[in-house]
LUMFI-662603 format. One record per residue: x, y, z of N, C-alpha, C, O in turn; residue in one letter. Coordinates in Angstrom, 1 decimal, padded with zeros to 4 digits, m for minus. Atoms other than C-alpha are relative to their C-alpha. Last residue first. Layout:
BEGIN
[[X,Y,Z],[X,Y,Z],[X,Y,Z],[X,Y,Z],'A'] ...
REM end
This chain:
BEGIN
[[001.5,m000.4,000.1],[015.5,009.0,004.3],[m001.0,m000.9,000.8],[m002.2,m000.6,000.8],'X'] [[000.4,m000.9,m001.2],[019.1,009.4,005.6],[m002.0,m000.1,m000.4],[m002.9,000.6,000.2],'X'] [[m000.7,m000.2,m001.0],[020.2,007.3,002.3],[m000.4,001.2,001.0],[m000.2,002.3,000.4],'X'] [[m000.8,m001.3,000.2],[017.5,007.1,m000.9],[000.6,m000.1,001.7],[m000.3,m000.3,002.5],'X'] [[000.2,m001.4,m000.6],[016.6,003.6,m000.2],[001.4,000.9,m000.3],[002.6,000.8,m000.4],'X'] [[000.6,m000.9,000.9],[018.2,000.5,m002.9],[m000.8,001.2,000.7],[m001.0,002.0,m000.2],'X'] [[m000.7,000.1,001.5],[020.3,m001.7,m000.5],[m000.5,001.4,m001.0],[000.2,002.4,m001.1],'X'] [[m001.5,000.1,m000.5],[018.4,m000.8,003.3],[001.2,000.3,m001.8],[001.8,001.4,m002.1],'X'] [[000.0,m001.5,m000.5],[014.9,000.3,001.9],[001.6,000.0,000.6],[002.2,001.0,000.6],'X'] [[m000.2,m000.7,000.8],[015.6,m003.1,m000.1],[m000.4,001.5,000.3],[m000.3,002.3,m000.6],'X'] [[m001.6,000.1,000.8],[016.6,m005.3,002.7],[m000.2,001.0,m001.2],[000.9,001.5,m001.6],'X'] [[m001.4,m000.7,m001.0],[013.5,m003.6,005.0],[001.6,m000.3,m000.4],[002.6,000.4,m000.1],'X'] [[000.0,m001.3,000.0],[011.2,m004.5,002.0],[000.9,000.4,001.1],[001.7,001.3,000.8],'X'] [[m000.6,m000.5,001.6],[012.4,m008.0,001.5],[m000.3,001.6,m000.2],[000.3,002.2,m001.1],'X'] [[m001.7,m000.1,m000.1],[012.3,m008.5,005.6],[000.1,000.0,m001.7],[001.3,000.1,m002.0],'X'] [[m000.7,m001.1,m001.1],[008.7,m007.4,005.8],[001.6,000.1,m000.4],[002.4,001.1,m000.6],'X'] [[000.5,m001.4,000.6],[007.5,m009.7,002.9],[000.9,001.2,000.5],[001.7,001.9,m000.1],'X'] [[m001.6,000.0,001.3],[009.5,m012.6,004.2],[m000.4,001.2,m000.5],[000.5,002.1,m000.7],'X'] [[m001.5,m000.1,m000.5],[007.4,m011.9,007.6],[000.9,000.2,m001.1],[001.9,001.0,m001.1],'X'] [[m000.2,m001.4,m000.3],[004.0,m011.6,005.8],[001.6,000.3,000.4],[002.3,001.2,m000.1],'X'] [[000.2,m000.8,m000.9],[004.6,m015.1,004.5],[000.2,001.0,000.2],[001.3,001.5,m000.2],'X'] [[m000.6,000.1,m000.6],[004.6,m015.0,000.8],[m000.1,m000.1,001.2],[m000.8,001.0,001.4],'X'] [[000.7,001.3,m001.2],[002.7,m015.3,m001.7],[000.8,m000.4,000.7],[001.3,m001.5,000.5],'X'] [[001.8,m000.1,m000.1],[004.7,m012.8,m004.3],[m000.4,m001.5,000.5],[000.0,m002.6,000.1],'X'] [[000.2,001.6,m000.4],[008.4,m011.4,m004.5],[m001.7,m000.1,000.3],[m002.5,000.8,000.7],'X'] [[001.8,m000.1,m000.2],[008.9,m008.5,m006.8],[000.6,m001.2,000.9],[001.7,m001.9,000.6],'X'] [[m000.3,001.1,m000.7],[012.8,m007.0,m007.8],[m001.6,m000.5,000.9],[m002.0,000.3,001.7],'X'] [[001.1,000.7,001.2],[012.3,m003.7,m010.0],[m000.4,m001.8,000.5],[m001.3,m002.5,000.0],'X'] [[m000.3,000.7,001.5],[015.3,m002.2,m009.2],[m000.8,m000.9,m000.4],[m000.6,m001.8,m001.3],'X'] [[m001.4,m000.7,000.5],[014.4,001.2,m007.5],[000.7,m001.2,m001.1],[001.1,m001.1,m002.2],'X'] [[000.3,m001.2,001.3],[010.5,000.8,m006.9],[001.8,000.3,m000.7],[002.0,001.1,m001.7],'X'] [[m000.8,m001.1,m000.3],[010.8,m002.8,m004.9],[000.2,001.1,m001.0],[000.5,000.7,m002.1],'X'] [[m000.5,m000.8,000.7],[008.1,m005.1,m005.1],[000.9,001.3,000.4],[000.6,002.2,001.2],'X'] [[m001.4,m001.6,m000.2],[006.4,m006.8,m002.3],[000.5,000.1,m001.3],[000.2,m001.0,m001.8],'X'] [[m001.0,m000.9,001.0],[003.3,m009.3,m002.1],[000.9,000.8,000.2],[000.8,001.5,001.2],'X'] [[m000.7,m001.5,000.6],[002.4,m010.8,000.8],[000.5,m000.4,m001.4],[001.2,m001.3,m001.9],'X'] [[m000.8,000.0,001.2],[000.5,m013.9,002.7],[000.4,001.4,m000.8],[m000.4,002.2,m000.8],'X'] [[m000.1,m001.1,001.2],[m001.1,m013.3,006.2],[000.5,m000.6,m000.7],[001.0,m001.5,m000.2],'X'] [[m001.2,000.2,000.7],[m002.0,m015.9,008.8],[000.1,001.0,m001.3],[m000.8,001.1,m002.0],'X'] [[m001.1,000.2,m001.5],[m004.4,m016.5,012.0],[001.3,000.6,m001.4],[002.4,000.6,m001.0],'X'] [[000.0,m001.1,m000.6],[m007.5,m015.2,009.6],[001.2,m000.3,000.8],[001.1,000.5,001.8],'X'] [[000.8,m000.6,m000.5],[m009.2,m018.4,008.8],[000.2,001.3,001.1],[m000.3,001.5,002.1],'X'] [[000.1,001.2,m000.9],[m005.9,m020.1,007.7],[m001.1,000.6,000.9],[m000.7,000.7,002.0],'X'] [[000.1,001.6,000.0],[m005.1,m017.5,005.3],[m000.2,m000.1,001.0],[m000.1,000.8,001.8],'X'] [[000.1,000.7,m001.3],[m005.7,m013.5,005.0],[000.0,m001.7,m000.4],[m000.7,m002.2,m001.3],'X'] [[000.9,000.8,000.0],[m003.8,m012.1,001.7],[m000.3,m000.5,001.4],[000.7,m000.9,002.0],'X'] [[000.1,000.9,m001.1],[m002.1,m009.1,001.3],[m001.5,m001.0,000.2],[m002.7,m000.7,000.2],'X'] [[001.0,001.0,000.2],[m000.7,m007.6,m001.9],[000.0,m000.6,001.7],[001.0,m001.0,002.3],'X'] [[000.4,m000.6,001.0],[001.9,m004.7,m002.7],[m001.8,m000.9,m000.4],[m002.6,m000.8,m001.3],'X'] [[000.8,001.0,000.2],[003.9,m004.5,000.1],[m001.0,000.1,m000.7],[m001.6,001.2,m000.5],'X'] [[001.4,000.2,m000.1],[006.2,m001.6,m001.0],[m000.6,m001.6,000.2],[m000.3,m002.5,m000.6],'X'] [[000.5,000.7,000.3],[010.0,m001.0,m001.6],[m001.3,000.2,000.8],[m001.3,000.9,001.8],'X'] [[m000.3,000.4,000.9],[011.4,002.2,m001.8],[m000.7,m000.9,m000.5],[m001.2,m000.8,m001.6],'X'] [[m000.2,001.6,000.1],[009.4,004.1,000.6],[000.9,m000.2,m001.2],[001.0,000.8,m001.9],'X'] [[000.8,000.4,001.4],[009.6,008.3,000.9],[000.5,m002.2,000.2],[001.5,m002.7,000.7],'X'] [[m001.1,000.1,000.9],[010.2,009.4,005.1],[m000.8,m000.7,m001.7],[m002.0,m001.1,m001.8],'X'] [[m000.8,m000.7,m000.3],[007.1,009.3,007.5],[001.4,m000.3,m001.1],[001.6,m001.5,m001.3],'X'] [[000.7,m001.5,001.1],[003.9,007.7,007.0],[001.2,000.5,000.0],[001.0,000.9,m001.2],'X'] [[m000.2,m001.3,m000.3],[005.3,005.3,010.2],[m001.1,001.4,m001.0],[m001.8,002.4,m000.7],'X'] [[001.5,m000.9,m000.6],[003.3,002.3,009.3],[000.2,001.7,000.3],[m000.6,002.6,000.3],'X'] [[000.7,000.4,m000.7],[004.6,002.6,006.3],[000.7,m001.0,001.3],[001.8,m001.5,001.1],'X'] [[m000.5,001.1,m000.8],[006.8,004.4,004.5],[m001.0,m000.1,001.2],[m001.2,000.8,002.0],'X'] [[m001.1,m000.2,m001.5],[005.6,007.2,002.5],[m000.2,m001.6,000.5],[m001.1,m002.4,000.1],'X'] [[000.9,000.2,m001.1],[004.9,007.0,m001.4],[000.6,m000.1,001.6],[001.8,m000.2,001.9],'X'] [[000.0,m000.8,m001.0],[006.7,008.8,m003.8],[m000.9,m000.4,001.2],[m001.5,000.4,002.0],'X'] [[m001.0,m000.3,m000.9],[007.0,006.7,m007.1],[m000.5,001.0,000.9],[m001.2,001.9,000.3],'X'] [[m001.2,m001.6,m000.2],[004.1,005.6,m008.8],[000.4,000.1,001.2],[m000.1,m000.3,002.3],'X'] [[m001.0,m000.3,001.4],[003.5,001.6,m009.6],[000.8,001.3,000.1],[002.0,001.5,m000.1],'X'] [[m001.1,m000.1,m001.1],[001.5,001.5,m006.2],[000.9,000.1,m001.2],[001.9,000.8,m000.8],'X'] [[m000.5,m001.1,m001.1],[m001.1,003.5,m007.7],[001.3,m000.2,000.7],[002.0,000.6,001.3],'X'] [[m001.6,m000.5,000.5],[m001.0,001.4,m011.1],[000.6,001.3,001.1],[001.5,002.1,001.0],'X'] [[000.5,m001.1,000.2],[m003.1,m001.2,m009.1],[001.4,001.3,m000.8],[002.6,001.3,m000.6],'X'] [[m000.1,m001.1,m000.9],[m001.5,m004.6,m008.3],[m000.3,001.4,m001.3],[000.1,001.5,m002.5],'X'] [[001.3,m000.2,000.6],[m001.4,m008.2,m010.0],[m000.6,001.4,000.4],[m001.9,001.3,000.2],'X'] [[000.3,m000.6,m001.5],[002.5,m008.8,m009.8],[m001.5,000.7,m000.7],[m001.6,001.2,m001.8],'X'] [[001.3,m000.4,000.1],[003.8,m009.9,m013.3],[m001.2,m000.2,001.3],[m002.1,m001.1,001.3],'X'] [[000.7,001.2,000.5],[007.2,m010.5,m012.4],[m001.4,000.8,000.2],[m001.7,001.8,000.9],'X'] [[m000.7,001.0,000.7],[010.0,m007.8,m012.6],[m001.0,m000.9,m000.3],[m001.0,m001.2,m001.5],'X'] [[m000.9,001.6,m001.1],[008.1,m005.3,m011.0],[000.6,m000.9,m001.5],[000.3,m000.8,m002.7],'X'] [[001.0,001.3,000.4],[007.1,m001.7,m013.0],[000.7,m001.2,000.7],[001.9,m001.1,001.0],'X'] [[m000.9,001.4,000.3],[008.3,001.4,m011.9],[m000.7,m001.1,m000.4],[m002.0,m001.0,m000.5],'X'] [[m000.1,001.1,000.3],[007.3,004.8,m012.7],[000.6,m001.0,000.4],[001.7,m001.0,000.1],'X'] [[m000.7,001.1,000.6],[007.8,008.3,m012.5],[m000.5,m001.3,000.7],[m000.9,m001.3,001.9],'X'] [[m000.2,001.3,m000.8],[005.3,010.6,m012.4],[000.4,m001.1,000.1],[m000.3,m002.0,m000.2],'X'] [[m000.7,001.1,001.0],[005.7,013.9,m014.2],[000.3,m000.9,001.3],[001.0,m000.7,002.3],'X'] [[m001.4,000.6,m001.1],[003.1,016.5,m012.7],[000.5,m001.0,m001.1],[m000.1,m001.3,m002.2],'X'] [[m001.1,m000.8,000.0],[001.7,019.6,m015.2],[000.9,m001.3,000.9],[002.1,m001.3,001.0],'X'] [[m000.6,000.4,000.9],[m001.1,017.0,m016.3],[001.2,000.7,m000.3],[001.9,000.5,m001.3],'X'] [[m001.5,m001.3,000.1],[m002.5,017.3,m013.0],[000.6,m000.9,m001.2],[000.9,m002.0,m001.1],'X'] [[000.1,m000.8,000.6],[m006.2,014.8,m013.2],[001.1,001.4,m000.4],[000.9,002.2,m001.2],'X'] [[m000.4,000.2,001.0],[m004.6,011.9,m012.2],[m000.5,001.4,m001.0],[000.1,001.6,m002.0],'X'] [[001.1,m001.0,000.8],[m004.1,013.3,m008.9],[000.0,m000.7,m001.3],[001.2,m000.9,m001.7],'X'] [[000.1,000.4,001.4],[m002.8,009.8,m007.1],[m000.4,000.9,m000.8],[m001.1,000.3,m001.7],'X'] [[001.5,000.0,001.0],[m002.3,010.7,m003.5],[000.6,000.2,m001.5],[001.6,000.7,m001.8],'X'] [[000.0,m000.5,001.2],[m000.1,009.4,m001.0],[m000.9,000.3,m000.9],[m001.8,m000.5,m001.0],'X'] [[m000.2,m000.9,m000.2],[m001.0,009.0,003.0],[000.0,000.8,m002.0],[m000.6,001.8,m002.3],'X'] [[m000.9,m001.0,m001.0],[000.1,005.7,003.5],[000.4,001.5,m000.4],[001.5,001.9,m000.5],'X'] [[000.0,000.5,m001.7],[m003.0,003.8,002.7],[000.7,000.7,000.6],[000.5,001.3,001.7],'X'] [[m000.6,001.2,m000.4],[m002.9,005.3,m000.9],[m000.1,m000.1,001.4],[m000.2,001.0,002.1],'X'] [[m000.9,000.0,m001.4],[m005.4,007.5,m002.0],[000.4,m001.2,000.0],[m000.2,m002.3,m000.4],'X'] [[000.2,001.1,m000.5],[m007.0,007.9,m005.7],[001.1,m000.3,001.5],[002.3,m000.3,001.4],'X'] [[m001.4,000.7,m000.9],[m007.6,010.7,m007.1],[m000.5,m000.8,000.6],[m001.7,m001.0,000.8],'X'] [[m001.2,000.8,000.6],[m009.7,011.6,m010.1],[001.1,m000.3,000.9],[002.2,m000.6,000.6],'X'] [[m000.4,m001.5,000.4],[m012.8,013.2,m008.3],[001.6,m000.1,m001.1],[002.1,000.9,m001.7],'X'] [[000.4,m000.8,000.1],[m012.6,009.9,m006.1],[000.5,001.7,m001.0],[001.5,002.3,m001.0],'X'] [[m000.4,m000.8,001.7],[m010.6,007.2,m005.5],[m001.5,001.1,000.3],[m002.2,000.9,001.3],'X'] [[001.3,m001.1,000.0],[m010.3,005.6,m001.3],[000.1,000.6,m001.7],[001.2,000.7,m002.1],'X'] [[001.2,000.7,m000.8],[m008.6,002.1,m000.7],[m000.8,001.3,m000.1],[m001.9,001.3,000.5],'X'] [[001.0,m001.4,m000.3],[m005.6,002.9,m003.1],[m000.9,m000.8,000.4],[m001.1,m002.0,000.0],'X'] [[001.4,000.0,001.3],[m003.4,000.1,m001.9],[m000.7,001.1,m000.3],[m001.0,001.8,000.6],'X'] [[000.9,m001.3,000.9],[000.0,000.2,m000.2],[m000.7,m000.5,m000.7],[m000.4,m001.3,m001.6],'X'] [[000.6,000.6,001.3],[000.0,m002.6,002.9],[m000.5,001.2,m000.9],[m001.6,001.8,m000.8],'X'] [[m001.1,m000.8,001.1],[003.0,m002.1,005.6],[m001.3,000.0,m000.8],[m000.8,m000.9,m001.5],'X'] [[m000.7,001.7,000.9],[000.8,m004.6,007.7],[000.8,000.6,m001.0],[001.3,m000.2,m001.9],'X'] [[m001.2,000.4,m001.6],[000.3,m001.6,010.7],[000.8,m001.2,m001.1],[001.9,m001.7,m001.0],'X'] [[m001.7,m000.8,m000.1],[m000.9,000.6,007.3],[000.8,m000.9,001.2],[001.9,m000.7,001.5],'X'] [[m000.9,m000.1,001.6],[m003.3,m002.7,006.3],[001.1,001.4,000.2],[002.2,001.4,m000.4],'X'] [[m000.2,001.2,000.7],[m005.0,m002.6,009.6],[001.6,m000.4,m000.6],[002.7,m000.6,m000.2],'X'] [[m000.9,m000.1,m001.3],[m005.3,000.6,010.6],[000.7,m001.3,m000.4],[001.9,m001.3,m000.8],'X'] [[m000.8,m001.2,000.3],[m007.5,001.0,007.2],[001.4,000.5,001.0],[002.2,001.4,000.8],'X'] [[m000.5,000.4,001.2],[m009.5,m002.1,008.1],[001.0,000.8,m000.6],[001.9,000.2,m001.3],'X'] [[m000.5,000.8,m000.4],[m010.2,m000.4,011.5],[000.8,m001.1,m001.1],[002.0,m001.5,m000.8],'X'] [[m001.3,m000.9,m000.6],[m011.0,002.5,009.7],[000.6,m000.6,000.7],[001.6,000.0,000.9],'X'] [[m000.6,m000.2,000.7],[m013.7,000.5,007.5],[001.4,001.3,000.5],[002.1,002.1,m000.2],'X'] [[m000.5,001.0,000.8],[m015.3,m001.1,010.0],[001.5,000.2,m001.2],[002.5,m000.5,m001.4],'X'] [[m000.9,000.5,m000.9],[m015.7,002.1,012.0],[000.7,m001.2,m000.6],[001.9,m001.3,m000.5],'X'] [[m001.4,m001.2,000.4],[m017.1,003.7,008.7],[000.9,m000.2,001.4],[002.0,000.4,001.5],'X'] [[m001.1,000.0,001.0],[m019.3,000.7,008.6],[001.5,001.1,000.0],[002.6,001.0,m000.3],'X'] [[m000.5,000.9,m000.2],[m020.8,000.9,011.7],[001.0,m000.1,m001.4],[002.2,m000.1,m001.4],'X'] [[m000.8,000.4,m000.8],[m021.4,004.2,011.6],[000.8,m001.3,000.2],[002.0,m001.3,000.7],'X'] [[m001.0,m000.2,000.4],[m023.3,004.0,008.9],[001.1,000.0,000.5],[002.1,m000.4,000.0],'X'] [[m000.7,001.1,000.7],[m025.5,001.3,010.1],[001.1,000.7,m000.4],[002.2,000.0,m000.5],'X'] [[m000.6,000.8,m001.5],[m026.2,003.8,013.2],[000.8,m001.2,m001.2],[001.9,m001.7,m001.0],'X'] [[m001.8,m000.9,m000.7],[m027.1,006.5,011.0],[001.0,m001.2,000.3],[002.2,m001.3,000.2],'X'] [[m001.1,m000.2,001.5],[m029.3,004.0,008.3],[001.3,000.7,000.9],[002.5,000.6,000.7],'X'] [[m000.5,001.5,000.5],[m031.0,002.6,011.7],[000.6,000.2,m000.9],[001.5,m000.6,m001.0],'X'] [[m001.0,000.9,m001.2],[m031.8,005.9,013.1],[001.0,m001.2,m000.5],[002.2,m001.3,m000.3],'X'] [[m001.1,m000.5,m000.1],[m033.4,007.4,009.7],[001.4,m000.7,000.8],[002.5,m001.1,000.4],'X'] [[m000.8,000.6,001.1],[m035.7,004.6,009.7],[001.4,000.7,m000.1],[002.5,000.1,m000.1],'X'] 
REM end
């Protein structure tokens, strides 16, 4: 019996890292792990809620965007890379047409500007105009 629980777990925790490759190649911040009071984001950021020494600024979208308050704080890295801080974020992805098709959320953390159900593509190009417009420069 043992065998069969290894072997299922395995399968999952492959499932679930392939799902996790996924959503960073799709830009996509979500917390996908919480625990102990944190909560991880896809690209790398963590959520302590338990540090009541940090001050974590905030944005909120323009339009009432249905998302977690992890992508709300500021400092997250730029996906897929990981590498440099994000401005704008995709913030929702949906599979359509039995998987051949994405739909997106995005929001931008500097002025607040959301777009939502979107192809993935408009997604991509409203976060690459607002890492362009509103990114901290050389970052």
């Amino acid at each position: 019996m043992a065998d069969k629980r290894a072997g299922l777990g395995k399968f999952y925790a492959a499932r679930a890292a392939s799902s996790l490759k996924r959503d960073q190649q799709a830009g996509y911040h979500w917390g996908y792990l919480t625990g102990d009071g944190k909560t991880f984001c896809t690209c790398g950021f963590i959520l302590d809620t338990n540090d009541d020494e940090t001050f974590l600024a905030m944005a909120y979208p323009e339009v009432d965007l249905k998302v977690g308050a992890i992508v709300q704080v500021q400092g997250h890295r730029k996906l897929p890379s990981r590498k440099g801080i994000a401005t704008a974020l995709i913030v929702n992805l949906k599979v359509v047409n039995n998987g051949s098709a994405y739909i997106a959320g995005a929001f931008c953390q500097k002025c607040s500007a959301a777009i939502q159900d979107v192809p993935i593509k408009e997604a991509d190009d409203f976060v690459a105009l607002h890492e362009t417009t509103c990114g901290v420069p050389g970052n």
